[in-house]
C-alpha positions as CSV (number, residue, x, y, z in Angstrom):
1,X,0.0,0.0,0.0
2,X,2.7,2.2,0.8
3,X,4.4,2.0,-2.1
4,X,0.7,2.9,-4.1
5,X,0.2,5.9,-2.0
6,X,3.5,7.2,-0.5
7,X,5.2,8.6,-4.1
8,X,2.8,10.4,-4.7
9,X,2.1,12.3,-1.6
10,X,5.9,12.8,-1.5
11,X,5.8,13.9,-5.0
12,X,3.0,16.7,-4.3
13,X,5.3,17.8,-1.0
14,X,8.0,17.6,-3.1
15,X,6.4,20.0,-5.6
16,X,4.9,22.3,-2.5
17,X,8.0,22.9,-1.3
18,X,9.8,24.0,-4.6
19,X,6.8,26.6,-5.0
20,X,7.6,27.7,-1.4
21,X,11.6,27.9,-1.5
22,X,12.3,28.5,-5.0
23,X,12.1,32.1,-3.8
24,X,15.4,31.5,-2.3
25,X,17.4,30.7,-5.3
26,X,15.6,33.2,-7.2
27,X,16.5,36.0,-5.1
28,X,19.9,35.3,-6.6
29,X,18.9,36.8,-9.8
30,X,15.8,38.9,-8.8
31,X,17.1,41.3,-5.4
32,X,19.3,42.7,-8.0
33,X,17.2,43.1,-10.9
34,X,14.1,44.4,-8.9
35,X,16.3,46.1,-6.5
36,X,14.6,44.2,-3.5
37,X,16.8,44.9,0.1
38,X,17.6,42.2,2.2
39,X,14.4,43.5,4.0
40,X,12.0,43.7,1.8
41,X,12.8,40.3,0.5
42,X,12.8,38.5,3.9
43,X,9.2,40.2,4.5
44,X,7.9,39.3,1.1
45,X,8.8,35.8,1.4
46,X,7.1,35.4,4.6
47,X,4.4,37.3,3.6
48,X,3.4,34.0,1.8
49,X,2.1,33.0,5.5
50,X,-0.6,35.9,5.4
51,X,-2.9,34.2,3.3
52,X,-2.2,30.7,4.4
53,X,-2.7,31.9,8.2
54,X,-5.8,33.2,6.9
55,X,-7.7,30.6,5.3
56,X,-5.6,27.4,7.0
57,X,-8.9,26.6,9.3
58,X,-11.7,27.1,6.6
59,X,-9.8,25.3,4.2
60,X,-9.0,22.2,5.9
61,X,-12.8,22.1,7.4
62,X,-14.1,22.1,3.6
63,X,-11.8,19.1,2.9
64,X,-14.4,17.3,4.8
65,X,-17.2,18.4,2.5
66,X,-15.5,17.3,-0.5
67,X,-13.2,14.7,0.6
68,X,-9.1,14.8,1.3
69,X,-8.5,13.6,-2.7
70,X,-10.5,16.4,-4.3
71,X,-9.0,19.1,-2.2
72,X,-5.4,18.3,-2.5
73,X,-5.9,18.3,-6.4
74,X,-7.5,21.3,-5.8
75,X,-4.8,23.0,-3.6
76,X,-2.1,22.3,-5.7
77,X,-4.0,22.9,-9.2
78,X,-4.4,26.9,-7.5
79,X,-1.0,27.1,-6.0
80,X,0.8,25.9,-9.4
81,X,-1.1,28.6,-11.6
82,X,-0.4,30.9,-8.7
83,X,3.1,30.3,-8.5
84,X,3.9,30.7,-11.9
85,X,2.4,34.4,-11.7
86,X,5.2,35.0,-9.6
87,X,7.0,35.6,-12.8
88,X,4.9,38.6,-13.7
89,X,6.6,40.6,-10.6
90,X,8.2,43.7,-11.2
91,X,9.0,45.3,-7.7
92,X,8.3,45.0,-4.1
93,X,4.7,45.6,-3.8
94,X,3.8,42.8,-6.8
95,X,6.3,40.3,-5.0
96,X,4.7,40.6,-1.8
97,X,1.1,40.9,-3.4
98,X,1.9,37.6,-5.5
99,X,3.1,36.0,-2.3
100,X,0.1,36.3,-0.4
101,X,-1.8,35.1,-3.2
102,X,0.2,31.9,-2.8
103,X,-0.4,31.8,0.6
104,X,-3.9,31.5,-0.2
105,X,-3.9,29.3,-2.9
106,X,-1.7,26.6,-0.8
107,X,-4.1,27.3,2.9
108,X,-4.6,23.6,4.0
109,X,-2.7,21.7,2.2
110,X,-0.1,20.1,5.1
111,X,-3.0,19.2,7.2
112,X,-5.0,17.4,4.3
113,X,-1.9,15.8,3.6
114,X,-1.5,14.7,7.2
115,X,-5.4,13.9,7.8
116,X,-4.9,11.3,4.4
117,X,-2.3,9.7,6.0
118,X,-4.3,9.0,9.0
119,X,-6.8,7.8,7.3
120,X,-4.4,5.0,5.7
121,X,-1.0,4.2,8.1
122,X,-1.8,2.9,11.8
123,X,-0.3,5.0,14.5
124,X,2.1,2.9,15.1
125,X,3.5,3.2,11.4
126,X,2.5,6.5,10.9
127,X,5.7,8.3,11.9
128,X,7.5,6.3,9.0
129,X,5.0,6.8,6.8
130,X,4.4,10.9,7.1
131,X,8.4,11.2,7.7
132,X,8.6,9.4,3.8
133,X,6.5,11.8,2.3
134,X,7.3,14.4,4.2
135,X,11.1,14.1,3.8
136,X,10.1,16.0,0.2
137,X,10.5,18.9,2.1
138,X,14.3,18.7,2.7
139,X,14.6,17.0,-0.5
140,X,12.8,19.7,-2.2
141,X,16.2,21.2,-1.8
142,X,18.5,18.7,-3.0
143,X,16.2,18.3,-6.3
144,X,15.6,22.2,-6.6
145,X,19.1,23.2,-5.9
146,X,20.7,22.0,-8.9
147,X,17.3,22.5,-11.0
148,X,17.4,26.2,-10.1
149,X,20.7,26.4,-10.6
150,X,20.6,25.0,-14.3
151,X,17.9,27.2,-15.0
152,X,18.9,30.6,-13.8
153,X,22.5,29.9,-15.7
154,X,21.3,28.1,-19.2
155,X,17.2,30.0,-19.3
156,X,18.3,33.1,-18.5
157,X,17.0,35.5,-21.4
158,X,15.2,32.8,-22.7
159,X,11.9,34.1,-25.0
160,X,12.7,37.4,-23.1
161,X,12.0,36.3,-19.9
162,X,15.0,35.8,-16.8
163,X,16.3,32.4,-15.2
164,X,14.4,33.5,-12.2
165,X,11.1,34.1,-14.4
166,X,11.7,30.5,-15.9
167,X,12.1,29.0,-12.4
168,X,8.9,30.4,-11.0
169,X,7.1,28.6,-14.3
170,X,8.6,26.0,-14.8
171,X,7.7,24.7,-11.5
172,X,4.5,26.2,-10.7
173,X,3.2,23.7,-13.8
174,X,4.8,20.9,-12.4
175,X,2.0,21.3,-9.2
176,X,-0.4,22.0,-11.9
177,X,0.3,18.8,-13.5
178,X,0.2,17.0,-10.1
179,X,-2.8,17.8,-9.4
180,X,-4.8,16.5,-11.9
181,X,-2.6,12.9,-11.2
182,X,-4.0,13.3,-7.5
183,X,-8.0,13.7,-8.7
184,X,-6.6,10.4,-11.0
185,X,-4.8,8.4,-8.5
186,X,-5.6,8.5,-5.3
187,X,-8.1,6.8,-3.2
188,X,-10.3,8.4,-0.8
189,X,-10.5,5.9,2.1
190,X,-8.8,2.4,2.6
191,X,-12.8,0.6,2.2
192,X,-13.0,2.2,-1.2
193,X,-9.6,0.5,-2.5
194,X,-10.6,-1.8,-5.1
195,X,-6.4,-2.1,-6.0
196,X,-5.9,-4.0,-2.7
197,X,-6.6,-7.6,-2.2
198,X,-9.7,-8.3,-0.1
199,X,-8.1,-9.4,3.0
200,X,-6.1,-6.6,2.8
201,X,-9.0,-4.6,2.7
202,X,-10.8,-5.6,5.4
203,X,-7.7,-5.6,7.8
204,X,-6.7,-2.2,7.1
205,X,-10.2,-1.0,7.9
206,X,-10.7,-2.8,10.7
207,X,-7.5,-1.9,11.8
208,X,-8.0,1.9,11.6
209,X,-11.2,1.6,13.3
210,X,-9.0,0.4,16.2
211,X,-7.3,3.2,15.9
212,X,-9.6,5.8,15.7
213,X,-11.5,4.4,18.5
214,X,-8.5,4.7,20.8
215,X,-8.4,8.4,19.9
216,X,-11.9,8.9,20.4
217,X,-12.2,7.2,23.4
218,X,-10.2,10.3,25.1
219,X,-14.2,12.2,23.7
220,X,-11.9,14.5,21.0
221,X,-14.2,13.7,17.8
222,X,-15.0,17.6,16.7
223,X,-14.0,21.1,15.8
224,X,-15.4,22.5,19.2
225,X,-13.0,19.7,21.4
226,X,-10.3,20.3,19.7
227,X,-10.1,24.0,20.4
228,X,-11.0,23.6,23.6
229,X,-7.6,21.2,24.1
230,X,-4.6,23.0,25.6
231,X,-2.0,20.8,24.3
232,X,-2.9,21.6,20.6
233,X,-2.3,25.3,21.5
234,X,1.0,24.1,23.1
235,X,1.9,22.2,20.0
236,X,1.1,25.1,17.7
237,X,3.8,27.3,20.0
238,X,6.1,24.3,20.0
239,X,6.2,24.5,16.0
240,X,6.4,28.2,15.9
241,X,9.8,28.1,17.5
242,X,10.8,25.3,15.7
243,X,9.3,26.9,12.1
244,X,11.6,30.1,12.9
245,X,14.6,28.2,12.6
246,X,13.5,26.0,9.8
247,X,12.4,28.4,7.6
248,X,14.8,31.1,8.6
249,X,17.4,28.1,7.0
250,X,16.0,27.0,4.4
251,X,14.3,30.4,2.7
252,X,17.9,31.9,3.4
253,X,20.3,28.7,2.5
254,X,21.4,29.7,-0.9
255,X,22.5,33.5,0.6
256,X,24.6,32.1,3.3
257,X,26.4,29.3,1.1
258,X,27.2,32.2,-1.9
259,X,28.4,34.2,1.2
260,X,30.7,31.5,2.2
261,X,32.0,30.9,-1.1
262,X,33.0,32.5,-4.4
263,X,31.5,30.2,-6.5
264,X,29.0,30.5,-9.9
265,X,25.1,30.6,-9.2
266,X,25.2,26.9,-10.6
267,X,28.4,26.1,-8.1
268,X,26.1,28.0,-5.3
269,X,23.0,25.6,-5.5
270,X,24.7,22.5,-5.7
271,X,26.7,23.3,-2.5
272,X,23.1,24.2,-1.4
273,X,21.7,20.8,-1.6
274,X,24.2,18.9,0.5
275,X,22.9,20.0,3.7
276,X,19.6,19.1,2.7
277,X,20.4,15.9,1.4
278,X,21.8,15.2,4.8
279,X,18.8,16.5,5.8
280,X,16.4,14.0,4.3
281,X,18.3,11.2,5.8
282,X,17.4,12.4,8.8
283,X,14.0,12.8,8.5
284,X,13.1,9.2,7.0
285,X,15.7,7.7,9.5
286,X,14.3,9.3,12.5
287,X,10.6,8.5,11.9
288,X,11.4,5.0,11.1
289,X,13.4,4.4,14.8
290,X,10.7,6.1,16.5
291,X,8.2,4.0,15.1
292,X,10.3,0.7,16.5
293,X,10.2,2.0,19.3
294,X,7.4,3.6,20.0
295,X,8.4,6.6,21.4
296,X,7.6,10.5,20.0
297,X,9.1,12.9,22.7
298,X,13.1,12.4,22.6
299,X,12.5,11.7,18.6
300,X,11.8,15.8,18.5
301,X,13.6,16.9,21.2
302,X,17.1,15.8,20.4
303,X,17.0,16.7,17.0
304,X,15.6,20.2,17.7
305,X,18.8,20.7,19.8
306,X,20.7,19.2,17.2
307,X,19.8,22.0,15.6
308,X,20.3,24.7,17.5
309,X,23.7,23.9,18.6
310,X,24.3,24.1,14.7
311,X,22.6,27.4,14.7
312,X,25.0,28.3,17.4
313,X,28.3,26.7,16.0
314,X,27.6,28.5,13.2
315,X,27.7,31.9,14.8
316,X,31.2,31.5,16.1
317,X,33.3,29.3,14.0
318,X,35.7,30.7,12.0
319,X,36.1,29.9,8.0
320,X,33.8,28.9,5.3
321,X,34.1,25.2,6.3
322,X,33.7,24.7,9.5
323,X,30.7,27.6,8.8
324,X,29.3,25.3,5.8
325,X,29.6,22.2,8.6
326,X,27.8,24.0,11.0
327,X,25.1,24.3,8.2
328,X,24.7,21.0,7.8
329,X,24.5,20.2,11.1
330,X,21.3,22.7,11.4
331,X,19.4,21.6,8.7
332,X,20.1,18.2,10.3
333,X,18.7,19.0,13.5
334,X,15.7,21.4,12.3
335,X,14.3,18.7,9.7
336,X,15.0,14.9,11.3
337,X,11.7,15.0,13.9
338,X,9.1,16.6,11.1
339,X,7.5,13.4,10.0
340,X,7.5,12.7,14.2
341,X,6.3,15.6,15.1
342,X,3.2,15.3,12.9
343,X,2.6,12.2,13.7
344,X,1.9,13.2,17.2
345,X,-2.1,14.9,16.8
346,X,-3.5,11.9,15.6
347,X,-2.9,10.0,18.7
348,X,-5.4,12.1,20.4
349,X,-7.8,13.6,17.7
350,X,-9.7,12.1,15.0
351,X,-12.5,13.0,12.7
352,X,-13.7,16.9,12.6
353,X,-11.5,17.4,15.5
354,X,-8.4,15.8,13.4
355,X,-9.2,17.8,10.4
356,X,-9.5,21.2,12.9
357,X,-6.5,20.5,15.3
358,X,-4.1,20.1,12.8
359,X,-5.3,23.1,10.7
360,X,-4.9,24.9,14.5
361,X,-1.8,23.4,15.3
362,X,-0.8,24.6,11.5
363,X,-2.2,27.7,11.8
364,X,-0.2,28.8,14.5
365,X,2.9,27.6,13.6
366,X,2.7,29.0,10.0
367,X,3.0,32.7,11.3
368,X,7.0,31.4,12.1
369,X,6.8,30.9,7.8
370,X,7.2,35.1,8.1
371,X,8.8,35.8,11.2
372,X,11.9,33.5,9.9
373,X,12.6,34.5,7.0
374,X,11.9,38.2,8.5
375,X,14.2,38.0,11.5
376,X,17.1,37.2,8.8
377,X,16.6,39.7,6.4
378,X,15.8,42.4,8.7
379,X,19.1,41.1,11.2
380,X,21.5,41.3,8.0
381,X,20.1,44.5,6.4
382,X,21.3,46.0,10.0
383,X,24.7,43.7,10.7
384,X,25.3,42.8,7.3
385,X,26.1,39.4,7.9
386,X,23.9,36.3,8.8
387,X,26.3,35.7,12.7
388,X,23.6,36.9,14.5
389,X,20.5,36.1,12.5
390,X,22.1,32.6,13.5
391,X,21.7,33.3,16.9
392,X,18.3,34.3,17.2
393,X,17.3,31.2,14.8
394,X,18.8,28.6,17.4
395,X,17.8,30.2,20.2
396,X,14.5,29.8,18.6
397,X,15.0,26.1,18.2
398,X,16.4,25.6,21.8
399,X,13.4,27.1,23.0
400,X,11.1,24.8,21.1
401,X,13.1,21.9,22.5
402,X,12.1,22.5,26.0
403,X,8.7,22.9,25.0
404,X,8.8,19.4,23.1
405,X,10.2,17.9,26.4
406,X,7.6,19.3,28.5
407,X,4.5,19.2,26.1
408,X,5.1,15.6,24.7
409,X,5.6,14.1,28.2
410,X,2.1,13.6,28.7
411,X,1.5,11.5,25.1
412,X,0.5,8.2,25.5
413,X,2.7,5.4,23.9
414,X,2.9,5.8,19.9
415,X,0.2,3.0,18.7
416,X,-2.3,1.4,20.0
417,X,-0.2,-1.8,20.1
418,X,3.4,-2.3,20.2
419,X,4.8,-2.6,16.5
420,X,6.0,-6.1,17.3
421,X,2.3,-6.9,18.1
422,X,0.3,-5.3,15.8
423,X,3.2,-7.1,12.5
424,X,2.2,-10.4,14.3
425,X,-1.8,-9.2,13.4
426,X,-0.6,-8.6,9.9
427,X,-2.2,-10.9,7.1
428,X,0.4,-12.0,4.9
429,X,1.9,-9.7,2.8
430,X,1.9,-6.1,4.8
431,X,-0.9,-3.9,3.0
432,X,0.9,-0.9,5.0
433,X,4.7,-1.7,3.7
């Protein structure tokens, strides 16, 4: 089943993610032609979170109206012709206009992912399984570095238009494209999967009732419980503090490796990608080992100091290397506990209150998508450098590692069974691998 479902899901984060960060290696090109300061850049590309703050909650409640399959095509159909009017920018009021627009066009689509997956992985496989798809947001980097790179060198001035231009269109259609797969491809629930064999069938469904009522019987079944829940508040902060330093990386990664070096655009974004690759690893690593062994809490926690002793390292170390090192170590730390981390809401939620918590829990979290990005741009138009935009990143981080050790403390085991008991349930041949 996994291997059905899981490409694809990766292939639409995949694709999300390019829209979001291909900003980054565009500014390499398009500061200088639009004359955007360090500044104004930083706020337009968080200003993509405006529209996605405001419509996160609405959006991901209507996915229950018309079903997770329908609105994901949906989603990413909008955010691919959006993001290819990105192109059309021609100064700082257009790029932050168009980058609220995406924000809007993209407003629920990480929690439809996430509330799809729930629908199809047991709990106690979800962590692999959301950490796979998932992982396309690191890897979103490794693939788009050297794409952007290629096309900002060999596109530039193509039919009139810039490398950056070319970048913005090129992948904004592949979403497009994917979009109409997903209305194609996917399968709304596992009792409506006609590809798997009927035995199969009927123990993945009888296994996710199990599942869902283990989260119900704590009584968290709609919109009203789960905003009435503390922890999802507290999970929303935790992921605020950890967004900061993720997207404060990641939106800014290209920037700091041309600082450290002196290499081409095209030498720039493939020294780019090899923090991310690391990065990747991490995340699909990390999920898996919490999965065996069942355990959420020190599976965020020690990654999210990971990273911020990265952040830190890379404040003070002197030289390109050990700086570029330091790098890697961040991205390392802020990305390994993602697929975790989300993992986490559907141990407690399910239903309306599912679909609503983790549009909340998104919601909040998303405002770090601006103050990230900001904080950088806004700390190096006034230093000049990025040595202290590092520190207030990994402080960030640190802080959102003490909440993780406080806030997941009170989760109950990951799944319902142990993994070794619920594989020894498994019919023969593991619908779920």
């Amino acid at each position: 089943m996994g291997r059905r479902i899981i490409p694809l899901l990766f292939a639409l984060w995949l694709v999300n993610f390019l829209d979001r960060a291909n900003v980054g290696f565009a500014a390499l090109q398009m500061n200088e032609e639009l004359q955007l300061s360090p500044a104004v850049y930083g706020f337009g590309a968080g200003a993509f979170f405006f529209g996605y703050l405001a419509l996160e909650v609405p959006a991901n409640m209507l996915l229950l109206r018309y079903g997770a399959r329908r609105w994901i095509a949906r989603i990413a159909i909008t955010w691919g012709i959006v993001s290819m009017a990105q192109a059309l920018v021609v100064g700082p009021t257009s790029f932050v206009a168009v980058r609220v627009a995406l924000g809007f066009a993209e407003a629920g689509f990480l929690p439809a992912m996430l509330y799809y997956l729930t629908l199809w992985f047991p709990a106690e496989r979800r962590a692999k399984a959301i950490g796979q798809a998932m992982s396309a947001n690191v890897i979103a980097i490794v693939v788009g570095a050297p794409l952007s790179g290629l096309m900002l060198t060999y596109l530039d001035g193509m039919a009139g238009l810039g490398g950056w231009q070319w970048l913005f269109v090129v992948e904004g259609a592949l979403a497009v494209v994917l979009g109409f797969v997903t209305l194609r491809s996917l399968t709304e629930r596992p009792a409506e999967a006609r590809w798997l064999a009927e035995e199969e069938r009927s123990w993945l469904v009888a296994r996710m009732a199990e599942d869902a009522t283990a989260a119900g019987a704590q009584g968290h079944h709609s919109l009203k419980d789960a905003l009435r829940l503390p922890i999802v508040y507290l999970l929303g902060a935790l992921y605020f503090c950890w967004g900061i330093g993720f997207y404060g990386v990641t939106l800014w990664a290209p920037q700091i490796v041309a600082q450290l070096s002196s290499g081409s655009m095209l030498q720039t974004s493939l020294l780019t990608a090899v923090p991310f690759a690391l990065g990747a690893v991490a995340v699909i690593l990390n999920g898996r080992h919490s999965d065996r062994a069942g355990e959420r809490r020190w599976h965020v926690t020690i990654p999210l100091l990971t990273g911020a002793l990265g952040l830190a390292a890379g404040s003070v170390v002197p030289g390109a290397a050990a700086s570029f090192a330091a790098l890697c170590v961040t991205v390392v730390g802020v990305s390994a506990g993602l697929g975790v981390f989300w993992s986490v809401p559907s141990q407690f939620l399910v239903g309306r209150a599912a679909a609503g918590g983790l549009a909340v829990i998104n919601t909040i979290s998303s405002f770090s998508g601006f103050c990230g990005p900001y904080l950088v741009g806004f700390v190096r138009g006034s230093t000049g450098s990025f040595t202290a935009a590092m520190v207030v990143l990994g402080a960030s981080a640190g802080v959102a590692a003490l909440l993780s050790v406080v806030v997941l403390r009170q989760l109950r085991p990951a799944g319902a069974k142990t993994p070794a008991a619920a594989r020894a349930g498994l019919p023969e041949g593991d619908p779920v691998a």
